[in-house]
KOLFILO-92458 format. One record per residue: residue number from 1; residue in one letter; x, y, z of N, C-alpha, C in turn. Coordinates in pm, whole numbers. Atoms other than C-alpha are relative to their C-alpha. Example, Ala and Ser with C-alpha at 12.3 -4.5 7.8 and 13.67 -1.06 7.14 Angstrom:
2
1 | A | 89 | -119 | 0 | 1230 | -450 | 780 | 90 | 120 | 0
2 | S | -82 | -119 | -6 | 1367 | -106 | 714 | -77 | 109 | 73
//
This chain:
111
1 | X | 111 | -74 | -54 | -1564 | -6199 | 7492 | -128 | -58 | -60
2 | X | 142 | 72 | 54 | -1912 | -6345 | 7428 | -125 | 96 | -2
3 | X | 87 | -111 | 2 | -2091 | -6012 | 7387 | 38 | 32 | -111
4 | X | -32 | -72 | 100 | -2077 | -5843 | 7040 | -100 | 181 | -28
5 | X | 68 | -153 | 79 | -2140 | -5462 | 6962 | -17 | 69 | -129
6 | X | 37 | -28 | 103 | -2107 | -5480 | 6616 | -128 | 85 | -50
7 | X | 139 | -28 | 76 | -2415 | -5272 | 6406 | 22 | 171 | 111
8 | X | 27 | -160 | -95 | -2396 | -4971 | 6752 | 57 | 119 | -89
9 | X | 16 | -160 | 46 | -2503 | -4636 | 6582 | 89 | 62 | -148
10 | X | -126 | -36 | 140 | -2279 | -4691 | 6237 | -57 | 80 | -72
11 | X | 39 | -116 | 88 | -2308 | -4434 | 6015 | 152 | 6 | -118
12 | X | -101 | 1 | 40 | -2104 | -4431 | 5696 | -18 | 72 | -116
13 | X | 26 | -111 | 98 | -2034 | -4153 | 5427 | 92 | -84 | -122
14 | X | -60 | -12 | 101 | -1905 | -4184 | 5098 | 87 | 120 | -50
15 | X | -52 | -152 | 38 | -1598 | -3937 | 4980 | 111 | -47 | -101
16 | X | -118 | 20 | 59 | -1332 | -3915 | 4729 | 117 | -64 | 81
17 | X | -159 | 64 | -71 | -1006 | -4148 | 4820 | 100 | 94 | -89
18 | X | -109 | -102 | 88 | -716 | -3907 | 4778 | 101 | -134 | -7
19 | X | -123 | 134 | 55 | -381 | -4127 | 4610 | 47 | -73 | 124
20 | X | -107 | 42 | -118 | -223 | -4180 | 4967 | -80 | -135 | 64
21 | X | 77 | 73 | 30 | -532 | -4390 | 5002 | -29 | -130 | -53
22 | X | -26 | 134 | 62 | -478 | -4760 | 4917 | -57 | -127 | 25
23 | X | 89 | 57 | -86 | -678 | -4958 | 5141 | -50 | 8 | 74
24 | X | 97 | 48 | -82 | -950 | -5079 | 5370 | 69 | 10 | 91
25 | X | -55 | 42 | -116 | -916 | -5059 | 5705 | 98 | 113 | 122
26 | X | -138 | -90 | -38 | -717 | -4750 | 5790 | -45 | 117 | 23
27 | X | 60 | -158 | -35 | -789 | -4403 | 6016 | 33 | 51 | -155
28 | X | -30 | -140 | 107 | -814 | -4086 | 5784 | -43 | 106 | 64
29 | X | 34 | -145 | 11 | -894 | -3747 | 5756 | -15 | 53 | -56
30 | X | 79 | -93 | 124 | -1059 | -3483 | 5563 | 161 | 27 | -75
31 | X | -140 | -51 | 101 | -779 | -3390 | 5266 | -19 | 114 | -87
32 | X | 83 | -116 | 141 | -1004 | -3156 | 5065 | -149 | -8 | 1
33 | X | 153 | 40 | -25 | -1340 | -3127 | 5001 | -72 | -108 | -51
34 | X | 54 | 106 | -10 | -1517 | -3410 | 5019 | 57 | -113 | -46
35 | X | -84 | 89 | 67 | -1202 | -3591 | 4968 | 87 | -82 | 215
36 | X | -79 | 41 | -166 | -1009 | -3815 | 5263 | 104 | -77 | -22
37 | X | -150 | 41 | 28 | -650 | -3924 | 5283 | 50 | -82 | 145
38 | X | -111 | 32 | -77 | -433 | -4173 | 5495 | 32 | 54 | 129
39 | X | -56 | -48 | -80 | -380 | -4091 | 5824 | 146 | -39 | 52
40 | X | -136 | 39 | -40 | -12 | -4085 | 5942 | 10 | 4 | 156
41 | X | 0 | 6 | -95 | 135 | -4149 | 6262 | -21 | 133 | 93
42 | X | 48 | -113 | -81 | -35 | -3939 | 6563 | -73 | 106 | -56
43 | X | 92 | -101 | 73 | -273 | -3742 | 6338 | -133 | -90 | 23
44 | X | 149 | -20 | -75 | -638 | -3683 | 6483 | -71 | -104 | -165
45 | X | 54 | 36 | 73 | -851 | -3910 | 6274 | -179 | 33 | -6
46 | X | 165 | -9 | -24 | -1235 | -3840 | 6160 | -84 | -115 | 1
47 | X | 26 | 132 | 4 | -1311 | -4217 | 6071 | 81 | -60 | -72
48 | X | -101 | 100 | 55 | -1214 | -4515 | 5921 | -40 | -89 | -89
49 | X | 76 | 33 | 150 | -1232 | -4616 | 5582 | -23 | -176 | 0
50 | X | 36 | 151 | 22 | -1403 | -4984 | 5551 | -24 | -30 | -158
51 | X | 34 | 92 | 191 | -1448 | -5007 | 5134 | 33 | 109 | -8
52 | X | -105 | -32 | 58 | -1194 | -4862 | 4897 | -74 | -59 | -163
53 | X | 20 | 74 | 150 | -1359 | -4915 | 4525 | -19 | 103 | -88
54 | X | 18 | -85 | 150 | -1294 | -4692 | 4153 | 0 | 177 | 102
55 | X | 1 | -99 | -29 | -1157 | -4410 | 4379 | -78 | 54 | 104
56 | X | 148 | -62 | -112 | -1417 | -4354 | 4623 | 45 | -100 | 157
57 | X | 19 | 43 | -86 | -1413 | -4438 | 4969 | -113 | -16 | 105
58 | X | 110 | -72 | -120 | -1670 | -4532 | 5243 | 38 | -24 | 90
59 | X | -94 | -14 | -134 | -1596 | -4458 | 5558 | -70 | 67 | 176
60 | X | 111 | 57 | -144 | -1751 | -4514 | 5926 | 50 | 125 | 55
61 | X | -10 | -99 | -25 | -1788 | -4194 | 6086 | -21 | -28 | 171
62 | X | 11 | -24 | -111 | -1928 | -4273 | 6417 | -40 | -217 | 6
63 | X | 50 | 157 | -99 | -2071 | -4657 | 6617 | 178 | -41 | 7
64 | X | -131 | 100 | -83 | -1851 | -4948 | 6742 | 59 | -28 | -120
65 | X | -23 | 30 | 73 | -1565 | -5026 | 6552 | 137 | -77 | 76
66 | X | -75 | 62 | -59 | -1269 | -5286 | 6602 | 97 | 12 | -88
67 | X | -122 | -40 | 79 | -889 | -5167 | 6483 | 122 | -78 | 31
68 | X | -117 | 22 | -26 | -557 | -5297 | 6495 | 52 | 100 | 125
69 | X | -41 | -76 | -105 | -397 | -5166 | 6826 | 150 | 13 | -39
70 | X | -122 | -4 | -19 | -39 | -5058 | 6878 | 34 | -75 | 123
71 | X | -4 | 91 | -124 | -81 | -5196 | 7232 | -127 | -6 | 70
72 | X | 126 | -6 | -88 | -339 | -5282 | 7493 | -36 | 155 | 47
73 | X | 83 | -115 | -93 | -569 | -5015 | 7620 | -89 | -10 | 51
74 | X | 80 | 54 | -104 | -749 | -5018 | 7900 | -144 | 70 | -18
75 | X | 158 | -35 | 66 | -1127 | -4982 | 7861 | -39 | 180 | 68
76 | X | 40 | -156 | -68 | -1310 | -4577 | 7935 | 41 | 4 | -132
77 | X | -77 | -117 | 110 | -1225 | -4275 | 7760 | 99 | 31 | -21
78 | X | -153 | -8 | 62 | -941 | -4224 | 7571 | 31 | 51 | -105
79 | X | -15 | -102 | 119 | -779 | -4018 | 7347 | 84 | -58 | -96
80 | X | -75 | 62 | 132 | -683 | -4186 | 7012 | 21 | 97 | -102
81 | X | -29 | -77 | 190 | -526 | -4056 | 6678 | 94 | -194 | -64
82 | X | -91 | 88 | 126 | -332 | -4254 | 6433 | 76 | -92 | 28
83 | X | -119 | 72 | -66 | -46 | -4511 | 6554 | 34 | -8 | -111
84 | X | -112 | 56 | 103 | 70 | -4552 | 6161 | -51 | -110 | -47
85 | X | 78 | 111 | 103 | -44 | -4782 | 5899 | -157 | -41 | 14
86 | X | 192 | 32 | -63 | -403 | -4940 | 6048 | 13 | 13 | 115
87 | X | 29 | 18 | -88 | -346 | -4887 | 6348 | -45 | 125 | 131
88 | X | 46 | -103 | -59 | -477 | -4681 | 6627 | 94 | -10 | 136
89 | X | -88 | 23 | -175 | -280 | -4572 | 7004 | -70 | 143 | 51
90 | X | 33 | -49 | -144 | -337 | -4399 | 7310 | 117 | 196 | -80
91 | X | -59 | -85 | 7 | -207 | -4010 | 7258 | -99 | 133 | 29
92 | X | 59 | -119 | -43 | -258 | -3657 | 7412 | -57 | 99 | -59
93 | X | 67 | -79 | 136 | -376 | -3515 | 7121 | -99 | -29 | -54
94 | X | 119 | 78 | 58 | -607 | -3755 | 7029 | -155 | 25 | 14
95 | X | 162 | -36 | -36 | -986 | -3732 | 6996 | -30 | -102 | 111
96 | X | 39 | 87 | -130 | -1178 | -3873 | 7315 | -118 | -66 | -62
97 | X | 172 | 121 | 101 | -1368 | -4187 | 7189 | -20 | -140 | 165
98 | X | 0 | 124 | -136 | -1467 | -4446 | 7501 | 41 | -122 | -149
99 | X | -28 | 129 | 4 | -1299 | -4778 | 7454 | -72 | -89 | 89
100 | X | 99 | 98 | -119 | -1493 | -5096 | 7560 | 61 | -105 | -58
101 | X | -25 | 140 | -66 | -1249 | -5395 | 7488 | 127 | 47 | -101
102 | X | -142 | -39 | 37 | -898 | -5391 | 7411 | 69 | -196 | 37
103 | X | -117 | 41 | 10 | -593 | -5652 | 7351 | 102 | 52 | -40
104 | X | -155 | -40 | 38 | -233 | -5645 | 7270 | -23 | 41 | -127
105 | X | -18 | -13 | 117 | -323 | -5622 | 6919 | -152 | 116 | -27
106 | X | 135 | -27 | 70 | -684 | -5483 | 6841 | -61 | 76 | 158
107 | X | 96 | -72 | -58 | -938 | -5224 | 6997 | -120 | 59 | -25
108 | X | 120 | -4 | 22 | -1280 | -5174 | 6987 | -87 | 88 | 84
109 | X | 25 | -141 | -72 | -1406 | -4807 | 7049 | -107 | 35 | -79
110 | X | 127 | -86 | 96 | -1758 | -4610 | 6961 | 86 | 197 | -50
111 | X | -30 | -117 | 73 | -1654 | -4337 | 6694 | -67 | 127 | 87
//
């Protein structure tokens, strides 16, 4: 694709990393107060933690962001949660985030 959306509307908080918490890169969810944990497979995510350092996490709440896919998804609105480890999938439970570019592997949706 020869268009990039990188930088659209990011916004990123700082919160306690609870233990389950191990790396970059990976949905979460609130765990406590002002704490955020691991999301597991098919659990609603609030964002997605990009830096992991001395316990603390920060973590992209809303703009464009590009994830590991479980499979292709086709661009619009779509309801994501969790797929398990980094990755994000398609599910009826999921929060409705528009998707705007998808492969087999990776997807790239505004929070």
């Amino acid at each position: 694709m020869n268009i990039n959306f990188n930088g659209y509307g990011e916004n990123v908080l700082t919160f306690i990393a609870d233990s389950s918490l191990t790396a970059a890169g990976v949905p979460v969810k609130i765990s406590g107060d002002g704490t955020v944990a691991k999301c597991s497979a098919n659990e609603n995510f609030c964002g997605v933690c990009i830096g992991l350092r001395n316990g603390y996490a920060a973590v992209q709440l809303s703009g464009y962001i590009k994830m590991p896919a479980s499979a292709k998804i086709a661009p619009g609105y779509k309801k994501l949660a969790s797929g398990g480890d980094s990755t994000v999938a398609v599910n009826s439970s999921g929060r409705e985030l528009l998707v705007l570019d998808s492969t087999a592997t990776e997807v790239g949706f505004i929070l």
